[in-house]
ROSE-4610 file (N, C-alpha, C; in Angstrom, 1 decimal, always signed):
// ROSE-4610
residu = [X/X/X/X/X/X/X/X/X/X/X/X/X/X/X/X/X/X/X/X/X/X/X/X/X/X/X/X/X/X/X/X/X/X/X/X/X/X/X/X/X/X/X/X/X/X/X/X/X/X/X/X/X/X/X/X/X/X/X/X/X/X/X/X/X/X/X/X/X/X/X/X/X/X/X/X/X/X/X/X/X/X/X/X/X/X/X/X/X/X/X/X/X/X/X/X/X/X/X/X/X/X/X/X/X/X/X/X/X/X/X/X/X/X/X/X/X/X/X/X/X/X/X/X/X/X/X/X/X/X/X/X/X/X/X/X/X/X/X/X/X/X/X/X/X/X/X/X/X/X/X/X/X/X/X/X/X/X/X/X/X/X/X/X/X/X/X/X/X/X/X/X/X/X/X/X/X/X/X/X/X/X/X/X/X/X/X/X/X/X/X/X/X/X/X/X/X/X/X/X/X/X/X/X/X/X/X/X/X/X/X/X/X/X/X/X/X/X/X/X/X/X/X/X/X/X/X/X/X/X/X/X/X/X/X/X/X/X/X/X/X/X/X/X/X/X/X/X/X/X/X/X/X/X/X/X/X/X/X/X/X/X/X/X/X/X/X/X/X/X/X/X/X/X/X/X/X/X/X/X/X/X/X/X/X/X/X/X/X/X/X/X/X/X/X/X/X/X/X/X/X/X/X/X/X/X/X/X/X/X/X/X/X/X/X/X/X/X/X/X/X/X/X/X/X/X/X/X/X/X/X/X/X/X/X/X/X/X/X/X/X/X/X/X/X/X/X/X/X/X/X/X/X/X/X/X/X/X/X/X/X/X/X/X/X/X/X/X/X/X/X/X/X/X/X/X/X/X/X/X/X/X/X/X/X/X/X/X/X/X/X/X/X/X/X/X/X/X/X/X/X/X/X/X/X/X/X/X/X/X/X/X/X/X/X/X/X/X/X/X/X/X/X/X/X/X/X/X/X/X/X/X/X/X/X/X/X/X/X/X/X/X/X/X/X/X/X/X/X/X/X/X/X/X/X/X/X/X/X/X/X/X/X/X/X/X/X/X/X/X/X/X/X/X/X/X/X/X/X/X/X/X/X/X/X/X/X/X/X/X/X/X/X/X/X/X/X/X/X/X/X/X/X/X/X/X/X/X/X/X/X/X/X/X/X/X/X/X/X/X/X/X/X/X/X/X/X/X/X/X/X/X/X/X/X/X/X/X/X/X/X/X/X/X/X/X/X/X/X/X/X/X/X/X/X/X/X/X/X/X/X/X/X/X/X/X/X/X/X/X/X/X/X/X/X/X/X/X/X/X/X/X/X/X/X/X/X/X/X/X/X/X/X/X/X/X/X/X/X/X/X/X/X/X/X/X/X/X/X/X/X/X/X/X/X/X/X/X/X/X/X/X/X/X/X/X/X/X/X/X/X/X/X/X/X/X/X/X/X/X/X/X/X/X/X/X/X/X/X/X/X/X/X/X/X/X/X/X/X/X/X/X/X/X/X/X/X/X/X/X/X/X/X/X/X/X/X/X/X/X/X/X/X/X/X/X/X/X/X/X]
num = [1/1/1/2/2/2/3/3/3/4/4/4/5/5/5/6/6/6/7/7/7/8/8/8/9/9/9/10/10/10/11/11/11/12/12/12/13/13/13/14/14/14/15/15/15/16/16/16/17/17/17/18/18/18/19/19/19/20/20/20/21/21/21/22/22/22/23/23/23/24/24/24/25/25/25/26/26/26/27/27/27/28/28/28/29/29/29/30/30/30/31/31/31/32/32/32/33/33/33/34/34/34/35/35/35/36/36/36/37/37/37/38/38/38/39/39/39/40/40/40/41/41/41/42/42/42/43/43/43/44/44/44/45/45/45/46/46/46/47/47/47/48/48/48/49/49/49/50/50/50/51/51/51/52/52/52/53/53/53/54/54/54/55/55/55/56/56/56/57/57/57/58/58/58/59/59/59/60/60/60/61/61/61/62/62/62/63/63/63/64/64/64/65/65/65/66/66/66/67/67/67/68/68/68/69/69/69/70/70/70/71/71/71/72/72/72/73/73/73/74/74/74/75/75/75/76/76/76/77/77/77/78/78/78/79/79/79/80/80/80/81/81/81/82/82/82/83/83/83/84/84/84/85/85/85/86/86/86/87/87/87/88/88/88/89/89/89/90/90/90/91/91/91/92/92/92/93/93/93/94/94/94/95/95/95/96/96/96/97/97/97/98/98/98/99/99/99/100/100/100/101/101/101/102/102/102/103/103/103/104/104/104/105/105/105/106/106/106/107/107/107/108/108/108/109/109/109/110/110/110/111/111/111/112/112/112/113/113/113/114/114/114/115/115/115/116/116/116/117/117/117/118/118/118/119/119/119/120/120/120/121/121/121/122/122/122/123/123/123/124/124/124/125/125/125/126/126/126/127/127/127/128/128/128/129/129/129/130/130/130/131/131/131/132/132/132/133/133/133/134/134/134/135/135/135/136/136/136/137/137/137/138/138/138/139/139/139/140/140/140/141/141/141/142/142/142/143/143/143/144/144/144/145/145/145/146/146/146/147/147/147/148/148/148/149/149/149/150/150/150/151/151/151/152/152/152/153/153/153/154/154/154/155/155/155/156/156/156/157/157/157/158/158/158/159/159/159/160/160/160/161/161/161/162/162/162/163/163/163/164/164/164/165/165/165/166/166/166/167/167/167/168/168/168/169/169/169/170/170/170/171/171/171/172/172/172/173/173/173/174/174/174/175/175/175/176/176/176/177/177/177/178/178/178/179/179/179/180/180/180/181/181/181/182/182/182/183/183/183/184/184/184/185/185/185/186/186/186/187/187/187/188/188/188/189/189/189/190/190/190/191/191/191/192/192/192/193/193/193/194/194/194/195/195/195/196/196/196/197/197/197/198/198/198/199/199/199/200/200/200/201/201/201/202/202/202/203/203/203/204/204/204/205/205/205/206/206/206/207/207/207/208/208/208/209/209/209/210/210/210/211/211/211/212/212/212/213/213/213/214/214/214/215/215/215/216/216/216/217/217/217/218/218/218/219/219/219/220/220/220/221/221/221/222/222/222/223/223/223/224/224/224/225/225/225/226/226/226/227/227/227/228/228/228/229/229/229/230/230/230]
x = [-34.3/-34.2/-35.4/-36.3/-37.3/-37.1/-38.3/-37.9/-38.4/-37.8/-38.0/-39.2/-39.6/-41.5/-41.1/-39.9/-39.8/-40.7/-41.5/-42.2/-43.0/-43.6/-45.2/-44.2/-43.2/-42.3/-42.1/-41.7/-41.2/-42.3/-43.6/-44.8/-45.2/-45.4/-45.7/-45.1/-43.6/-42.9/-43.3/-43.4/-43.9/-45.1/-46.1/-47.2/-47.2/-46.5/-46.2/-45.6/-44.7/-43.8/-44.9/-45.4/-46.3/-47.6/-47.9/-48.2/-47.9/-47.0/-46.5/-46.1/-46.0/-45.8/-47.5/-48.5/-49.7/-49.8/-49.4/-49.7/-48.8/-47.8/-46.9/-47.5/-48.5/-49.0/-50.0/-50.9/-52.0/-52.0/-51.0/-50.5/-50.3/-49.5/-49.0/-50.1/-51.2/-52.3/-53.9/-53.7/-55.0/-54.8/-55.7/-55.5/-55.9/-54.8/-54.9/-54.5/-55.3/-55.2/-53.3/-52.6/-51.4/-51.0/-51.8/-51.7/-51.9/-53.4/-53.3/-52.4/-51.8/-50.6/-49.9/-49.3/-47.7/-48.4/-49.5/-49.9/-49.6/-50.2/-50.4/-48.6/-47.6/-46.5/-46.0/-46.1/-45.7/-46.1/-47.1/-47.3/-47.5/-46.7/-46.1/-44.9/-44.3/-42.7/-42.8/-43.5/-43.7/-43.9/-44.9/-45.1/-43.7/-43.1/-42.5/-40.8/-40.4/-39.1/-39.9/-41.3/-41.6/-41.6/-41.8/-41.4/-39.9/-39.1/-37.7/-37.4/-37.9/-37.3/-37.7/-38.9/-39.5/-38.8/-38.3/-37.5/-35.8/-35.8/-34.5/-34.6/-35.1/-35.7/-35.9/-36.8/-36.5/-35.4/-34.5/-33.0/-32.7/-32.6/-31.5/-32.1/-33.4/-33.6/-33.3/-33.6/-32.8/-31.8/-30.8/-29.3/-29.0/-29.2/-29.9/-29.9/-31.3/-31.6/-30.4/-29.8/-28.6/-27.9/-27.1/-26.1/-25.9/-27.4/-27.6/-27.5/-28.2/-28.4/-26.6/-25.8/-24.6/-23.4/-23.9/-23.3/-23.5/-25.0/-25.1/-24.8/-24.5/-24.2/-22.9/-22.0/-20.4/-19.9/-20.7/-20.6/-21.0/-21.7/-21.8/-21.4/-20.5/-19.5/-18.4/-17.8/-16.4/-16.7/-17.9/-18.1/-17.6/-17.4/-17.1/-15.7/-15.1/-13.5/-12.9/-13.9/-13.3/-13.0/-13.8/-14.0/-13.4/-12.9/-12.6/-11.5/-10.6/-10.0/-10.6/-11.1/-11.8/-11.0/-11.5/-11.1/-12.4/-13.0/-14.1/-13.5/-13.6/-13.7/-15.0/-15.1/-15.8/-15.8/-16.6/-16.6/-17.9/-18.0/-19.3/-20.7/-21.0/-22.4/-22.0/-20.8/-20.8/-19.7/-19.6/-18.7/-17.9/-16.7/-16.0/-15.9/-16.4/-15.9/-14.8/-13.7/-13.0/-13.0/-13.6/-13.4/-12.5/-11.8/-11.0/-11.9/-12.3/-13.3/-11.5/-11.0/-9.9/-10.3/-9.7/-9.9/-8.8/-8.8/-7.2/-7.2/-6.0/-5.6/-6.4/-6.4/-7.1/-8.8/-9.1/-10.2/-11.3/-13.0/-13.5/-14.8/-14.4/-15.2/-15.7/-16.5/-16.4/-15.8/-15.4/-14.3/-15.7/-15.5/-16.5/-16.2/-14.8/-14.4/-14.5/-15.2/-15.2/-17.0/-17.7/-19.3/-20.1/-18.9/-19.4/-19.3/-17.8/-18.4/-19.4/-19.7/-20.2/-21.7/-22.1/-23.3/-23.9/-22.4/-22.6/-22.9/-21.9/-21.8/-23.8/-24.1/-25.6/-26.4/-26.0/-27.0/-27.0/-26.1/-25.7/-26.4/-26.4/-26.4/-27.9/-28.9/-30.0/-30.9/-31.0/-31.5/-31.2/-30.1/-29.3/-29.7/-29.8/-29.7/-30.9/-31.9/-33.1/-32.7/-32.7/-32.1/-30.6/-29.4/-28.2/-28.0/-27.1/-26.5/-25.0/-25.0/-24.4/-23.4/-21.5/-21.3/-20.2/-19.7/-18.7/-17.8/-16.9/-15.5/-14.7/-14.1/-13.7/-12.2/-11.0/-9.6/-8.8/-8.0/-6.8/-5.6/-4.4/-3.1/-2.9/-1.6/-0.7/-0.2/-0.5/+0.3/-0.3/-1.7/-2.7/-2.3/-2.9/-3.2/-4.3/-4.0/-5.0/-6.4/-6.7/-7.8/-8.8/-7.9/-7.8/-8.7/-7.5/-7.8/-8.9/-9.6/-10.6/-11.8/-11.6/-12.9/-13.0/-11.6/-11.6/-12.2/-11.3/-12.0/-14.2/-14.3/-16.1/-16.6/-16.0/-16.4/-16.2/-15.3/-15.3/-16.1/-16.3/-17.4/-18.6/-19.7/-20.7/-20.9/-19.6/-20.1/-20.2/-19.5/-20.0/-21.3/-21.5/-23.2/-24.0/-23.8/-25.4/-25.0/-24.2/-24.2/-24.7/-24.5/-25.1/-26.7/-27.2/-28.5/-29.1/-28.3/-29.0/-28.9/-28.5/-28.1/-29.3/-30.4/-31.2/-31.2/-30.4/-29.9/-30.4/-31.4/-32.1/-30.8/-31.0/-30.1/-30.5/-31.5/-32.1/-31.3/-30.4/-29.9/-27.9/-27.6/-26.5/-25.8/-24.9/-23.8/-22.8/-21.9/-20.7/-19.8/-18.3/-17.5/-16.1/-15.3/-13.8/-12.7/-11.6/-10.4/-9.5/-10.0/-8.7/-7.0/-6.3/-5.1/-4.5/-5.6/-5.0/-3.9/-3.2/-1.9/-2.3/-3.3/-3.2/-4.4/-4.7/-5.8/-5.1/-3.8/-3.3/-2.6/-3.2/-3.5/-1.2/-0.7/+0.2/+1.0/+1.7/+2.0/+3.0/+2.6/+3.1/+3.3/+2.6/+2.4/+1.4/+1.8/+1.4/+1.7/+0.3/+0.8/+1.7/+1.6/+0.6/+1.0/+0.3/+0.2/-0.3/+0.2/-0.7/+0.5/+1.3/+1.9/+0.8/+0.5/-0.4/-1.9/-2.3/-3.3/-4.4/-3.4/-3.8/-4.3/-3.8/-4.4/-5.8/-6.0/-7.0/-8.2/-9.3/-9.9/-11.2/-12.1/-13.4/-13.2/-14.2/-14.7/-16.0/-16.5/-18.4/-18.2/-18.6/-19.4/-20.7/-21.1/-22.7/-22.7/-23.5/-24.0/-25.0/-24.9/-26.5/-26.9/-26.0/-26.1/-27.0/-26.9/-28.0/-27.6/-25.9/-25.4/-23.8/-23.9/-22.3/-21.6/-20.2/-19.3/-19.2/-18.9/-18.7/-16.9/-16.7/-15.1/-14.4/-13.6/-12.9/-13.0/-13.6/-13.2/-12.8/-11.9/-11.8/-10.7/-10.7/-9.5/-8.4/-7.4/-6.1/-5.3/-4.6/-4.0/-2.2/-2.4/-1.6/-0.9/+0.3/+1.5/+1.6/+1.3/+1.4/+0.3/-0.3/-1.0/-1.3/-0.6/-0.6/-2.0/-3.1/-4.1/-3.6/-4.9/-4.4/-6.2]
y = [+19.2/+18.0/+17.1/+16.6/+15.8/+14.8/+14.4/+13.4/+12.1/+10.6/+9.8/+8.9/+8.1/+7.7/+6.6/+5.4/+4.2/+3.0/+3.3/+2.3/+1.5/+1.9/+1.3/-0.2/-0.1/-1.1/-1.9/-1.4/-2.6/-2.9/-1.9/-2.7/-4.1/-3.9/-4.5/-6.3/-6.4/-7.5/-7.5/-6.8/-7.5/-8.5/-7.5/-8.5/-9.8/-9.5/-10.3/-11.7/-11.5/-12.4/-13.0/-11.9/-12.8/-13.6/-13.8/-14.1/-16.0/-15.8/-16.8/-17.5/-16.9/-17.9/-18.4/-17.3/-18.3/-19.3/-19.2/-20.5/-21.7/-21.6/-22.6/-23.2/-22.5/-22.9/-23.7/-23.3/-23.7/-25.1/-24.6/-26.3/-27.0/-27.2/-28.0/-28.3/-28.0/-27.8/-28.4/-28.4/-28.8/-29.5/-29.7/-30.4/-29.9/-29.3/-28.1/-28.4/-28.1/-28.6/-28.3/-28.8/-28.5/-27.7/-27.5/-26.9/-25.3/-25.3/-24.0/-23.5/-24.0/-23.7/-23.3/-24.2/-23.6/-22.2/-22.2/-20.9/-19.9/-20.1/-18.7/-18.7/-19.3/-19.5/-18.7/-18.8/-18.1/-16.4/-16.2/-14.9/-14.5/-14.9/-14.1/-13.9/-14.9/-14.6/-13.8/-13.2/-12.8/-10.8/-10.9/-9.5/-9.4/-10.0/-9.8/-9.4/-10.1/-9.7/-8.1/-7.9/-6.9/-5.1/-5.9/-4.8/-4.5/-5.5/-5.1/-4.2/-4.3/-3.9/-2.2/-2.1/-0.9/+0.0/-0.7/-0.2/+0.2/-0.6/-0.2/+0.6/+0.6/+2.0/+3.3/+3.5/+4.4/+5.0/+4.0/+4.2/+4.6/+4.3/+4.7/+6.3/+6.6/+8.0/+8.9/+8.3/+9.0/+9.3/+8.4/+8.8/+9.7/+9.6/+10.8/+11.9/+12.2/+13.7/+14.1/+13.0/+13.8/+14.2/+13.1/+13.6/+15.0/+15.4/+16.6/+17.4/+17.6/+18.6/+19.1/+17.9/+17.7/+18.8/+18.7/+19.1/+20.6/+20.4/+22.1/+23.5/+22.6/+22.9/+23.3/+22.2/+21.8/+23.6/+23.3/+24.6/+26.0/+26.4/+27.4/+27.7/+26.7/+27.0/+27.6/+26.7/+27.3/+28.6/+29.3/+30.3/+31.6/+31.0/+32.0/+32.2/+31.4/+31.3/+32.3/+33.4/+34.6/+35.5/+36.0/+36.6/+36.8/+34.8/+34.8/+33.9/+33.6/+32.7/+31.4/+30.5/+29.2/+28.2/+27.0/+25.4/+24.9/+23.9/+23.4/+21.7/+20.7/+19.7/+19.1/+17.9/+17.0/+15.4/+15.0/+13.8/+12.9/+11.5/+10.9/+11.6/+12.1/+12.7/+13.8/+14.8/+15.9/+16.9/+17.5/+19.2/+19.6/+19.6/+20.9/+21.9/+23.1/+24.4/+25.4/+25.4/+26.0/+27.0/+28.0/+29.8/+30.6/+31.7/+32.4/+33.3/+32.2/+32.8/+32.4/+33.4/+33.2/+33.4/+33.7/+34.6/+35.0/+35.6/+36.6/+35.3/+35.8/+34.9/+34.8/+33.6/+33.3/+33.6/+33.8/+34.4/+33.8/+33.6/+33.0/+33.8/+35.1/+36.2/+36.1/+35.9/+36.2/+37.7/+37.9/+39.4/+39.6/+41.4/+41.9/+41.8/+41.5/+41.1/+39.9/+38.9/+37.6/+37.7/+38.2/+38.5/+38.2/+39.1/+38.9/+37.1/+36.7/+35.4/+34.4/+34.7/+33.5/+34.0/+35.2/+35.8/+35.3/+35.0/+34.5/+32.8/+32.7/+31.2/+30.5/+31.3/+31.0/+31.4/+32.3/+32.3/+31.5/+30.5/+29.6/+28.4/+28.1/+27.0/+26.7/+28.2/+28.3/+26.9/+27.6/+26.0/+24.9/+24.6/+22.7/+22.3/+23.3/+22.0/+21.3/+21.5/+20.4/+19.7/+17.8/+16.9/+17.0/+18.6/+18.0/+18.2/+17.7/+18.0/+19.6/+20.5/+21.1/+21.0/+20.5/+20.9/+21.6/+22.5/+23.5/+22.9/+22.6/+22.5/+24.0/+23.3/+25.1/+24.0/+25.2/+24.6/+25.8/+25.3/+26.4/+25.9/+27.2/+26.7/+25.7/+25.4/+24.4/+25.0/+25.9/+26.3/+26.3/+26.4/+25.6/+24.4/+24.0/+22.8/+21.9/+20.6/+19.7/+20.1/+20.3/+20.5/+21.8/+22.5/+24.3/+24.5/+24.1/+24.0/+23.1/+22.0/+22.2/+22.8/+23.2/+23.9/+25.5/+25.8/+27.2/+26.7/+25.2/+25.3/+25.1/+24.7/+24.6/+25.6/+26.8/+27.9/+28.6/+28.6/+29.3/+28.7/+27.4/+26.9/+26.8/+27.1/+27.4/+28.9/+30.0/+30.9/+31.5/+30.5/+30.7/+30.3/+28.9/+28.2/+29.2/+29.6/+31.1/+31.9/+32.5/+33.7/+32.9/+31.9/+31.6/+31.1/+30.8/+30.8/+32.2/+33.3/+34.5/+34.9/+34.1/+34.1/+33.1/+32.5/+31.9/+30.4/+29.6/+28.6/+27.7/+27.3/+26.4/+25.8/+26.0/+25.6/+24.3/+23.5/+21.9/+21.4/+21.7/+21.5/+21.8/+22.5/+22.7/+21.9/+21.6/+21.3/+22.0/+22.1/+22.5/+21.1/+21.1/+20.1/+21.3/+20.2/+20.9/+19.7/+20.4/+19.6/+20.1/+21.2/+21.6/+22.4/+21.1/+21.6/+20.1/+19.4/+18.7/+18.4/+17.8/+18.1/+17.4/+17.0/+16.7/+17.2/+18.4/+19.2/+20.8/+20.8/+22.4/+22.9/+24.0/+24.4/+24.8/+25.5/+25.7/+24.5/+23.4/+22.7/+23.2/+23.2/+24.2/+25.4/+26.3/+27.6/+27.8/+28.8/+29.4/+30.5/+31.2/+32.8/+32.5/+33.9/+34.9/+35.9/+36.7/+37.6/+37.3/+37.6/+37.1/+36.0/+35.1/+34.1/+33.0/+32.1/+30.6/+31.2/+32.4/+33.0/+31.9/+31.1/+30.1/+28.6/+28.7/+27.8/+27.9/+29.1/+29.7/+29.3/+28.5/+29.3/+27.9/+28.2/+27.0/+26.4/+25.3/+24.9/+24.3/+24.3/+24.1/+22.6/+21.7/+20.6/+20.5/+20.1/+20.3/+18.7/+17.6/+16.3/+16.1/+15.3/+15.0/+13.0/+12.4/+11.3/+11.3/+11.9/+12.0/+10.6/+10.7/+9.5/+10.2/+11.2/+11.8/+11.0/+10.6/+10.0/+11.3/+10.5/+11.6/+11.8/+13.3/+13.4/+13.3/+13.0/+12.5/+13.9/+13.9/+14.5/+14.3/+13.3/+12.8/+13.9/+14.5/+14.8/+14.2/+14.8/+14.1/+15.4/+14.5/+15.7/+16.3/+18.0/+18.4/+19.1/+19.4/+20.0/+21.7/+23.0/+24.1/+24.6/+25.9/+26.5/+27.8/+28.2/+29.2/+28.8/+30.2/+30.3/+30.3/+29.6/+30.4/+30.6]
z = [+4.6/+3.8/+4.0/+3.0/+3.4/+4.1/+4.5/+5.2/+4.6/+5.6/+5.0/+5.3/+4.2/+4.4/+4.0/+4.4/+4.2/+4.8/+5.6/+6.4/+6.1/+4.7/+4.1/+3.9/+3.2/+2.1/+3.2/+4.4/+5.9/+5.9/+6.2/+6.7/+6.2/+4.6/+4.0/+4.1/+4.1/+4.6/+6.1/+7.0/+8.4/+7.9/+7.6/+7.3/+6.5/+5.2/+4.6/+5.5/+6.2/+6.8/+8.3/+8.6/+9.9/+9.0/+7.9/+7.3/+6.4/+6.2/+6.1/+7.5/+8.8/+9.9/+10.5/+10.1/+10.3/+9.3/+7.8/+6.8/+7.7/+8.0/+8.5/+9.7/+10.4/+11.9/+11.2/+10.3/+9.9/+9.4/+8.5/+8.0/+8.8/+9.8/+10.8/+11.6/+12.1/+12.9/+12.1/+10.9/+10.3/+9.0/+8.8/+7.4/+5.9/+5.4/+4.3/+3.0/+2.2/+0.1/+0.3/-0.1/-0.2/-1.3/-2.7/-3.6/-3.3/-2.5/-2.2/-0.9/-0.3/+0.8/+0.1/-0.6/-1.8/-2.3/-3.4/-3.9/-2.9/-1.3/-0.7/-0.1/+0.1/+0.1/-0.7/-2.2/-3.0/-3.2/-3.3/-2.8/-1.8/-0.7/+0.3/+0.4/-0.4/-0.8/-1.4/-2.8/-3.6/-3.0/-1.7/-1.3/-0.3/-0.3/+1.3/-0.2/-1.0/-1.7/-2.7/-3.2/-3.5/-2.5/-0.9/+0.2/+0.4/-0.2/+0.7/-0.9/-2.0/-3.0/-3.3/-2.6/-2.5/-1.5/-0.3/+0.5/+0.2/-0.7/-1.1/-2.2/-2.7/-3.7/-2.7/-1.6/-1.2/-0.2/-0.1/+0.6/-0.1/-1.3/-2.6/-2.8/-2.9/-3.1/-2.1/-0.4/+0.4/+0.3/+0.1/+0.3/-1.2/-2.7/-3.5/-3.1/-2.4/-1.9/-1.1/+0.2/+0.9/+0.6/-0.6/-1.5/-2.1/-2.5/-3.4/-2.4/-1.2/-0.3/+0.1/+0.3/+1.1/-0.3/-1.1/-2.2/-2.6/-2.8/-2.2/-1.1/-0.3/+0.7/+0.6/+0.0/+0.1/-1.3/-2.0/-2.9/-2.4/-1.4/-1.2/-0.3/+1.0/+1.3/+1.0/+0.0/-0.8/-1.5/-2.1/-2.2/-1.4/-0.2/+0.6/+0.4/+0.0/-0.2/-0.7/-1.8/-2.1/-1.1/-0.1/+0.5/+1.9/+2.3/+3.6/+3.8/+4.6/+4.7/+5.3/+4.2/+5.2/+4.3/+5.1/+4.9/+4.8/+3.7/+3.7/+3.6/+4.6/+3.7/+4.0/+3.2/+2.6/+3.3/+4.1/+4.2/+3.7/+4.0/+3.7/+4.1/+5.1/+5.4/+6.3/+5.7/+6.9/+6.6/+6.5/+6.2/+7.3/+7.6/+8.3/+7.9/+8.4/+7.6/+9.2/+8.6/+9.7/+8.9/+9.8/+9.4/+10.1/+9.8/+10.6/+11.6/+12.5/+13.8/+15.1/+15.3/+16.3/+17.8/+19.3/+19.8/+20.9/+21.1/+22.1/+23.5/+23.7/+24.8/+25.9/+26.4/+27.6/+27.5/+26.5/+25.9/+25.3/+25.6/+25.2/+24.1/+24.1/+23.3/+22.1/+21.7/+20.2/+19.8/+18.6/+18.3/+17.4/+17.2/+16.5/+15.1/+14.8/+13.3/+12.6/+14.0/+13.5/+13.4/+13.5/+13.2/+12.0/+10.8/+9.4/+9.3/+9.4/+8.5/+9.2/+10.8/+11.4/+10.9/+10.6/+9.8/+8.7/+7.8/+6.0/+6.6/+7.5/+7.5/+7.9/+8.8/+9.1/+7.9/+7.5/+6.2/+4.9/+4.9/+3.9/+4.6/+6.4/+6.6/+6.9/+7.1/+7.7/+6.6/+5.1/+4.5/+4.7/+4.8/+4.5/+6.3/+6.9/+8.3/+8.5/+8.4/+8.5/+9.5/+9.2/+10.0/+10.1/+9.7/+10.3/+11.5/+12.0/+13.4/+13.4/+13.5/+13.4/+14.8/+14.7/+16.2/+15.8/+17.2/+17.2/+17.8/+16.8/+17.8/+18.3/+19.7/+20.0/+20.7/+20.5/+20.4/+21.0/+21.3/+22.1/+21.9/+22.0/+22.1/+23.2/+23.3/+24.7/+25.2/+25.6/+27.0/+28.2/+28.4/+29.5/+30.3/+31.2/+31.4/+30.9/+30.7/+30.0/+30.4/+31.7/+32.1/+31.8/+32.3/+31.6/+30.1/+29.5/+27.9/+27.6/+28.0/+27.7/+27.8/+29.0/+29.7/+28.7/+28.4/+27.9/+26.3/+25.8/+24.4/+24.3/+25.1/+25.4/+25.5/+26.4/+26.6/+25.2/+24.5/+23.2/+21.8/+22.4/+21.3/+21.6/+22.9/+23.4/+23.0/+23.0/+22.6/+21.1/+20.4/+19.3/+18.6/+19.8/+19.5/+19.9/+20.9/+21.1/+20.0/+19.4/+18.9/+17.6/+17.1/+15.6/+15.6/+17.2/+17.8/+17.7/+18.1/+17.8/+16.2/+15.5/+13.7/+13.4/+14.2/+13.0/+13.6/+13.8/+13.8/+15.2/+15.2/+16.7/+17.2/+18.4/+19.7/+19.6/+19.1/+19.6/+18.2/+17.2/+15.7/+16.1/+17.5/+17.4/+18.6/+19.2/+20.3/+19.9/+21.1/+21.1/+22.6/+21.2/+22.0/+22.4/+22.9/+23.1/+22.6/+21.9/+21.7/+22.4/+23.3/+24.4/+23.2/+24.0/+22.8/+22.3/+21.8/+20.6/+19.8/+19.9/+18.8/+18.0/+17.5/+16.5/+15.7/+16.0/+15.6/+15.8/+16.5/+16.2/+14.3/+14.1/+13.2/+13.4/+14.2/+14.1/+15.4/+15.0/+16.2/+16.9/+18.9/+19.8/+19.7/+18.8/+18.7/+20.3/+21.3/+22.4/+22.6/+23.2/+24.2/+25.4/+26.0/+26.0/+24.7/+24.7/+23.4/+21.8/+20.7/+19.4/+19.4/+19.9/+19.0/+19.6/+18.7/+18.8/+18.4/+17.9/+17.5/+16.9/+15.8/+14.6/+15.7/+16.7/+17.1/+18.5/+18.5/+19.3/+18.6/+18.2/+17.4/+17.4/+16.6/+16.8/+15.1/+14.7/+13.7/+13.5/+12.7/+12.4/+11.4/+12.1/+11.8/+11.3/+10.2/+9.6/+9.0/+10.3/+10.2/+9.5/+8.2/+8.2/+8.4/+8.9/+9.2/+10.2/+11.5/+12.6/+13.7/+13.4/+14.4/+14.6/+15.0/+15.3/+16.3/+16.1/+17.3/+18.4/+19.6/+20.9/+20.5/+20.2/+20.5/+21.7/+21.8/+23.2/+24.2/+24.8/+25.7/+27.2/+27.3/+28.6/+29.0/+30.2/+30.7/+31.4/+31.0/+32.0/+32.7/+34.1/+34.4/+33.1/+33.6/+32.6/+34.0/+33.2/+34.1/+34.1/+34.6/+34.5/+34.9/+34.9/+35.5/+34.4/+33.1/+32.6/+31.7/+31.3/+30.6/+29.6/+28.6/+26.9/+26.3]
């Protein structure tokens, strides 16, 4: 995504504006035609409302270009939709794409059947990330402990961050968080192992930022009661 070259328009009002605080010194300090004070008064109002207007001209094309990029992006997501079981939504400057990337109990592996789409997924994403922030959420059933489950959800979203690092994708453009076992992020609520039951809630999701100001997700731990993996 290009980048942005708004500075000239700021510059311009800096100057402009330290400009009008020497006319004000000057005046006050010496003895100055008053006619030509007002004049140079005026055209430095004059440069300083023509900078902020140039700047908001190129805000407005910034946020433009993201729009377009965020859109393109948002469509060649859902593209995949023939092919795979995903969720794409849509927010102000940023995409969730939850893919059917799962993984077996107690388990931080990536599966060799979950390969193809994290493959397509990088090859869709390899253009649009520029300035985004890409993060991995990684999630687990409840039947852990609080502590547990996060540590296992990090370890499952770290390893889906290298494996899409070995797909193309700069490690300095991705993080990985943990929601542990969220209830308010399980895909099936209180679905748990051992074995395939809570499968749907084993599993990561891909975040693609292009704001370049992501909130930190909670990850504070608390104590949890039990000792069983998931």
């Amino acid at each position: 995504m290009p980048g942005y070259s708004g500075f000239s328009a700021g510059g311009t009002g800096r100057r402009a504006a330290a400009g009008l605080v020497a006319v004000v010194l000057v005046s006050g300090c010496a003895h100055v035609n008053r006619d030509e004070l007002h004049a140079e008064l005026d055209q430095i109002r004059v440069e300083i409302r023509q900078g902020d207007e140039r700047l908001g001209a190129e805000i407005q094309n910034l946020e433009r270009r993201m729009e377009s990029t965020i859109a393109s992006l948002e469509r060649d997501l859902r593209a995949l939709q023939g092919e795979f079981e995903v969720a794409v939504d849509r927010f102000e400057s940023a995409i969730r794409f939850s893919a059917p990337v799962h993984f077996a109990f107690d388990d931080a592996t990536v599966r060799d059947a979950d390969r193809v789409i994290l493959d397509r997924f990088a090859d869709v994403v390899r253009g649009f990330y520029g300035n985004a922030l890409i993060t991995v959420e990684g999630f687990t059933d409840p039947s852990g402990s609080v502590e547990y489950n996060q540590r296992l959800g990090e370890a499952r979203a770290t390893a889906v961050m290298e494996y899409l690092a070995g797909a193309g994708i700069p490690t300095s453009r991705m993080r990985a968080v943990s929601y542990g076992a969220d209830p308010d992020r399980q895909v099936i609520p209180g679905a748990q192992g051992p074995g395939e039951v809570g499968w749907q809630n084993r599993r990561v999701a891909m975040v693609i930022d292009f704001s370049g100001a992501m909130g930190t997700p909670p990850l504070a731990l608390q104590s949890g009661a039990g000792s069983r993996q998931n």
